[in-house]
N, C-alpha and C positions, 0 to 999 in steps of 0.2 A: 504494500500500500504506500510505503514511502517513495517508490520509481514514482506509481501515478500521482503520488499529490505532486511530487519534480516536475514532471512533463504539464502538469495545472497551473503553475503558477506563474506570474509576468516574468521569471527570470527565463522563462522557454524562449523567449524575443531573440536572447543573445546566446541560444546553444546553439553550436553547427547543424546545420540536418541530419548527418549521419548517426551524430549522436540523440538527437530526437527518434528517428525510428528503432536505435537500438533500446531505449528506454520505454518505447512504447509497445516493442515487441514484449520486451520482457514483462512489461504488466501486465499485455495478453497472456502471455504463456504462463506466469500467476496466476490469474483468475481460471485459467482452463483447469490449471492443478488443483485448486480448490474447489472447483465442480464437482472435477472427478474422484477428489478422494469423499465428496459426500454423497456419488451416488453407490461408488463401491462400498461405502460403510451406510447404507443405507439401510437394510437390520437392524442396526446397534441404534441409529437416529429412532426407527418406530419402537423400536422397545421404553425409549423414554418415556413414551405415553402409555404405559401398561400398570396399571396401578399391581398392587401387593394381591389384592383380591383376583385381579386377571392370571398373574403369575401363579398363584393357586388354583385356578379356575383350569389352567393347562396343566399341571400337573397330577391334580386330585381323578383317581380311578375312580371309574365307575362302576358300583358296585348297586345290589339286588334292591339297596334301600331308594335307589333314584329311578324304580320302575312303577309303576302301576296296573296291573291286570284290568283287564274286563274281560269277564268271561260269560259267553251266553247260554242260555238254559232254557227249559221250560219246566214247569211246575207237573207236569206229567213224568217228563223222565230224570228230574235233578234227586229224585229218591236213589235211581240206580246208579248214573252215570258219575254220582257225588264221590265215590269209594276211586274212582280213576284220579280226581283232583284229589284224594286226600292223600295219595299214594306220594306229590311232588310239590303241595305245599306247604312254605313254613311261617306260620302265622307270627312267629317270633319276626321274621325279618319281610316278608311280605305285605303288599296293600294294592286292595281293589277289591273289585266287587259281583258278584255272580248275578246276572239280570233274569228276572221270569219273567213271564207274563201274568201272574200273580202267587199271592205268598201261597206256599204249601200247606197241606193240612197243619195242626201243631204237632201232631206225632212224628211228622218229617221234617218241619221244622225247627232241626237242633241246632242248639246254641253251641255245639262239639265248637273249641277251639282250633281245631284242627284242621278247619272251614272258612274258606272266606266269606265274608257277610253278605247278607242276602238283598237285594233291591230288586225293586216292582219297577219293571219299565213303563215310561210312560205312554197313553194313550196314542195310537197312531191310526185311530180311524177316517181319519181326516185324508188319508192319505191313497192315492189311487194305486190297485195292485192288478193287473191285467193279463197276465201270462197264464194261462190255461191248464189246469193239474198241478200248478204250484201250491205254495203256501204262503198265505200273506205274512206270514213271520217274517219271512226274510227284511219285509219292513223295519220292525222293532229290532231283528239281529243288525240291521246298520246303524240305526240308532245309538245301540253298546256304545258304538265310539263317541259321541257326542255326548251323551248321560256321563260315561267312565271321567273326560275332560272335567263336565262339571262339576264335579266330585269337587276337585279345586282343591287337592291336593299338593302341598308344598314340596318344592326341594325335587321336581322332575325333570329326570331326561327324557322317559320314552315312556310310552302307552304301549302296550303289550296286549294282545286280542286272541281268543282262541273257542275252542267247543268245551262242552263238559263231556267230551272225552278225548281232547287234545293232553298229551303227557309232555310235557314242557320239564327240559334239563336244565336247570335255573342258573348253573353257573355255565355251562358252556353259551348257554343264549347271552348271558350278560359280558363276556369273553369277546364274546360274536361282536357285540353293542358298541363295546369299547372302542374298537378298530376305527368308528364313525363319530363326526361332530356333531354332538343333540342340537347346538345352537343353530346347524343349519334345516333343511327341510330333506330327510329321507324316509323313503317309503322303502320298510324291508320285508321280504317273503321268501315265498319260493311257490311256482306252478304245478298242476298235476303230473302224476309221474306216469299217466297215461295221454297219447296222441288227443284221442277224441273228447275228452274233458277239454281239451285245452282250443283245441281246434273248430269253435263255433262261435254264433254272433253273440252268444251270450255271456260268454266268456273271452278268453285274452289270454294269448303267450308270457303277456305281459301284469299279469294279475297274481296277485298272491290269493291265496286259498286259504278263506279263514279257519276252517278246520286243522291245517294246517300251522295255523298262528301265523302272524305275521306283528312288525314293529312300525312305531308310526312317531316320528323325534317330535319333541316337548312343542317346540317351537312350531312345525306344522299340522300338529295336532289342535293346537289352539286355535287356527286358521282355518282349518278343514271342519270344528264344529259349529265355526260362525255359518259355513255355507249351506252344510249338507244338506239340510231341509230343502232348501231351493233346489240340490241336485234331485233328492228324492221324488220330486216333483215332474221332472226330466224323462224319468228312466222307469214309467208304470208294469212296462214291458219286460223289464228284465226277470230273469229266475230269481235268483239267490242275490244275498246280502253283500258279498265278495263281488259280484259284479257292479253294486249299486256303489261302495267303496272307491272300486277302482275305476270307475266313469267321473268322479268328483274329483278325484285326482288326477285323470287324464283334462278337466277342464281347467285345471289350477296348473296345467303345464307339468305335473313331476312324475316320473317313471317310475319304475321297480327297480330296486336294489336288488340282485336276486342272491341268495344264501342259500345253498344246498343241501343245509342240516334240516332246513325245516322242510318237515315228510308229509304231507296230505294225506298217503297209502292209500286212494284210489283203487288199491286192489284188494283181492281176498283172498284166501287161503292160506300155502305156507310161504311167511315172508321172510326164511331164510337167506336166499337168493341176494333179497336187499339188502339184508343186516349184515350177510358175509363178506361183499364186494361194497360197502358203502363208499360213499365218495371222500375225498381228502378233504374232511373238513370236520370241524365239532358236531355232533349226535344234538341240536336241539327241540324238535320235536316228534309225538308219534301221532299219527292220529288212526281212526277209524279200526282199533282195534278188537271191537266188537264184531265186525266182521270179519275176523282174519284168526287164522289157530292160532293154541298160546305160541309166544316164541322160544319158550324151552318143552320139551319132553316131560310127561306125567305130572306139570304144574295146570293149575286151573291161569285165566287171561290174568286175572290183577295178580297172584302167587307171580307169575314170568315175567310181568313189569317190574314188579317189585324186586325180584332177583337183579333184571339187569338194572335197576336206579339202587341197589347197592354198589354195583362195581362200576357205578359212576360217580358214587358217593367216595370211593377210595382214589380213583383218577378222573377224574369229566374229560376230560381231554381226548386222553384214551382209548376212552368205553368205543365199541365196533370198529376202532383204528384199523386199517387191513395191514397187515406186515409179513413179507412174504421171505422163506428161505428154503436152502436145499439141504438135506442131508446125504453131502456126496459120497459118505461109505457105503452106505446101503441104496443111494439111488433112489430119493423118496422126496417129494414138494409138499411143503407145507405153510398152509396160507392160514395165518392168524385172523380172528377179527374179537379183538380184547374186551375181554369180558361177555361175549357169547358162546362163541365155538373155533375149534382148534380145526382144520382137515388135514388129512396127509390122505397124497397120491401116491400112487405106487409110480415109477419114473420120472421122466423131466416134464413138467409144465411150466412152460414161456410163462412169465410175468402178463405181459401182454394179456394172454387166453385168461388171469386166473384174475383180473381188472373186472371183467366181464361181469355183469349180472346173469347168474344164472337163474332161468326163466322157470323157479318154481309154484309160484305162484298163479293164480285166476285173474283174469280179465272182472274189471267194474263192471263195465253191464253184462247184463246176459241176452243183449240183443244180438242175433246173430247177423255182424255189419262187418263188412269187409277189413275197417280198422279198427277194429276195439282190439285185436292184439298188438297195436305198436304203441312201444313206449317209449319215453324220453330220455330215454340213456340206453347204449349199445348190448343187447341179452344176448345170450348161451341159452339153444336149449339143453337140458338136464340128460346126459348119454344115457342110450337107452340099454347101453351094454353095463349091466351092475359092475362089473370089475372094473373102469374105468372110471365111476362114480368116486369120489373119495369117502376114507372112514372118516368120521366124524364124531369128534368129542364136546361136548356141550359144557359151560362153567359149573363147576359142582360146588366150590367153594373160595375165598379171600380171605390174607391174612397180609398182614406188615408189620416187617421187624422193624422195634423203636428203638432198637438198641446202638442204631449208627445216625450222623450228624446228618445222611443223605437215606432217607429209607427205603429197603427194596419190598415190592406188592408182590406178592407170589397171588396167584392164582393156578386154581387146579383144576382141570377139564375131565372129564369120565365118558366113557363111550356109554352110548346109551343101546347098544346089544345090538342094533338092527343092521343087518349085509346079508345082501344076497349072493357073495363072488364067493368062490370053491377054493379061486386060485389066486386069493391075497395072501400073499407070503404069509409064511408064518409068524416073521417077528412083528409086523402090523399085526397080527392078528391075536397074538400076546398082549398087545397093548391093550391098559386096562384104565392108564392115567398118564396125562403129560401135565408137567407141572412150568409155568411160566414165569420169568421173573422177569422184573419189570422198576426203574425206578419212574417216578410220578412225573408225568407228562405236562412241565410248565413253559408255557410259550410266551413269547412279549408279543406287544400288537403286531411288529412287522416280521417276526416269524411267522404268523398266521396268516399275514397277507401274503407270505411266499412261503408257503410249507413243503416240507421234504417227506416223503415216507422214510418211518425209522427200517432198521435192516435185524436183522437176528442170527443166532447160533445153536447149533444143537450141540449141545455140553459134554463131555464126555461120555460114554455107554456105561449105563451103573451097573452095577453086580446083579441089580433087579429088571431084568428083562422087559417086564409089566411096568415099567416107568418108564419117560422120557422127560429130559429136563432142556429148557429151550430160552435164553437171555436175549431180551430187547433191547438195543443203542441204536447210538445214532452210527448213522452210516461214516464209511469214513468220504474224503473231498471227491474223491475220485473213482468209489466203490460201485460195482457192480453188481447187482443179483441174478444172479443164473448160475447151471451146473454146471460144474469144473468137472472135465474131464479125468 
């Protein structure tokens, strides 16, 4: 600043010119430097304006107590479908609210803690419903979300939505949550895991599936209950409540976020298939388990829930992780999915093929329509040749040793008797128990946004034939899964 105040003032009358433009270069080239070093430090300038409360605001996890539930019901089926909620919620840390269409007799109306509180939705007669064979519930179930906001509950990130018999994994969905800014406006989900659900006007590739659950951040949830009414108005025509949702949100401009954990299950029968091949991502919801077998052997539906939201209780993370290895002495592939069931193949099975959903499960409808067997992610049918089928061990039990700074989760897998092959070797067919060890699966937000499948080992051969012992790590930088020659 001293060159230019120089080149300013009436002594510049009697400087040579040479030295005039050398003096006034140099002020340019000053001022450029002090541009530039404030648009390079331009980070550090806006952080000035970050008060103590923003600086905590960015660092404070988001945890179970900044969610809200609404969860919808009817006063016909919230007697049964209650024991699926009681199975995953914890009144201790939990808030929101189950909506009817009015309150239950008193004999089902219990005050169990164990339960989230009961609300009467409000009247929606007002309201036009025009789809043919529907239910005008679907009205009052879009509702949920407007009633749930009202609540006007402090201290929120996200509005959380689902069925009374959607099973929600409370810590890996809030894990999920983390990853995203409530301050801004996302809509989270996930689509039917069947073509034809997804694939009409009533629906949308682009729609989360309330059954399913889906998430709705603080900030545009507040927005979406100023309007919905007005949308509801809109959209007399539609089926379901998921459709009336996501037309309000496709007029308010905001997409789907899509999340893979969360499961619609669209289908029926046995949904081993999905649980054993799930996708690389947290386990956060199940739904429609009522219509599908239990997912373990000789348990009744809520007994096999309840099994696996223990051994999600020991890792969330974890739970149906797929993790795949070889056992290159004996020539055998064995594909994890943690905390459900163990397989071993007899030979090599590419990674690749064992990714695969295999297709054991039923088609939604029971119309007989050209696509209602295709679904949205890549199936295996089930070999029809039993000896190529893999054995299968199902979770029998969990335990963790407390004894070290880092603690390892053993789970123990038990065959449950059932093969039809003659000509499965014999030491598979000694197998009586594989035991899995495992240390607890914590990830930071941006591991989750770029996750690695972990790798495994089969542990030395014990003196007990009837045993296998199998260790879960991470993989090494460079590591490979497939059979070594």
């Amino acid at each position: 600043m001293v060159v230019c105040q120089l080149i300013s003032g009436s002594k510049t009358q009697t400087l040579a010119p040479l030295k005039i433009i050398f003096l006034a270069s140099s002020c340019l080239s000053l001022v450029y430097l002090f541009v530039s070093v404030l648009v390079t430090q331009a980070p550090i300038f806006d952080n000035i304006w970050l008060t103590k409360s923003d600086y905590a605001d960015i660092s404070f996890e988001t945890t179970i107590n900044h969610v809200v539930f609404g969860i919808a019901s009817a006063s016909k089926s919230w007697e049964k479908r209650k024991e699926y909620v009681r199975l995953w919620w914890k009144p201790e840390q939990m808030r929101g609210c189950v909506f009817l269409d009015a309150m239950p007799p008193l004999q089902q109306n219990d005050a169990n803690a164990s339960l989230p509180h009961v609300c009467v939705s409000e009247d929606t007669s007002r309201f036009r419903y025009s789809f043919r064979g529907g239910d005008r519930s679907a009205i009052r179930v879009a509702r949920v979300l407007m009633e749930t906001v009202n609540l006007n509950h402090t201290n929120v990130r996200w509005f959380v939505f689902g069925d009374d018999d959607t099973v929600f994994f409370a810590e890996n969905l809030v894990k999920t949550l983390s990853k995203y800014d409530h301050k801004l406006w996302y809509y989270i989900g996930s689509i039917s895991e069947t073509f034809i659900q997804n694939d009409n006007d009533l629906s949308s590739f682009e729609m989360a599936y309330g059954g399913g659950g889906f998430a709705v951040s603080y900030s545009l949830a507040k927005v979406l209950a100023k309007v919905l009414d007005s949308c509801l108005d809109r959209y007399p025509h539609l089926y379901g409540s998921d459709a009336r949702i996501y037309s309000c949100l496709a007029e308010l401009g905001v997409a789907l976020t899509h999340e893979v954990g969360f499961h619609q299950v669209d289908l029926r029968g046995n949904l081993f298939g999905l649980l054993a091949s799930h996708p690389l991502a947290p386990l956060i919801s199940l739904h429609h388990l009522d219509k599908a077998d239990p997912i373990f052997p000789k348990k009744t539906r809520h007994q096999a829930v309840a099994h696996l939201l223990k051994a999600a209780a020991l890792d969330p993370l974890r739970v149906v992780q797929q993790t795949i290895c070889y056992d290159h002495m004996f020539s055998r592939t064995i594909s994890i999915s943690w905390g459900h069931a163990v397989q071993i193949f007899e030979g090599n099975v590419l990674v690749r093929d064992l990714l695969q959903v295999r297709n054991t499960f039923k088609q939604w409808r029971k119309e007989n329509m050209s696509n209602t067997d295709l679904y949205m992610f890549n199936t295996r049918q089930v070999d029809s040749d039993p000896c190529k089928r893999p054995t299968i061990f199902f979770l029998d039990s969990l335990s963790k040793n407390l004894n070290t700074n880092d603690p390892v989760i053993k789970s123990i897998y038990k065959s449950n008797g059932v093969g039809n092959c003659l000509e499965t070797k014999d030491l598979t067919k000694k197998l009586q128990e594989i035991r899995v060890f495992a240390h607890r699966l914590d990830l930071h937000i941006k591991q989750l946004e770029a996750r690695r499948r972990q790798c495994c080992d089969v542990l030395p051969f014990s003196s007990d034939d009837k045993v296998l012992n199998i260790a879960i790590r991470e993989c090494g930088e460079d590591e490979l899964a497939y059979m070594h020659q």
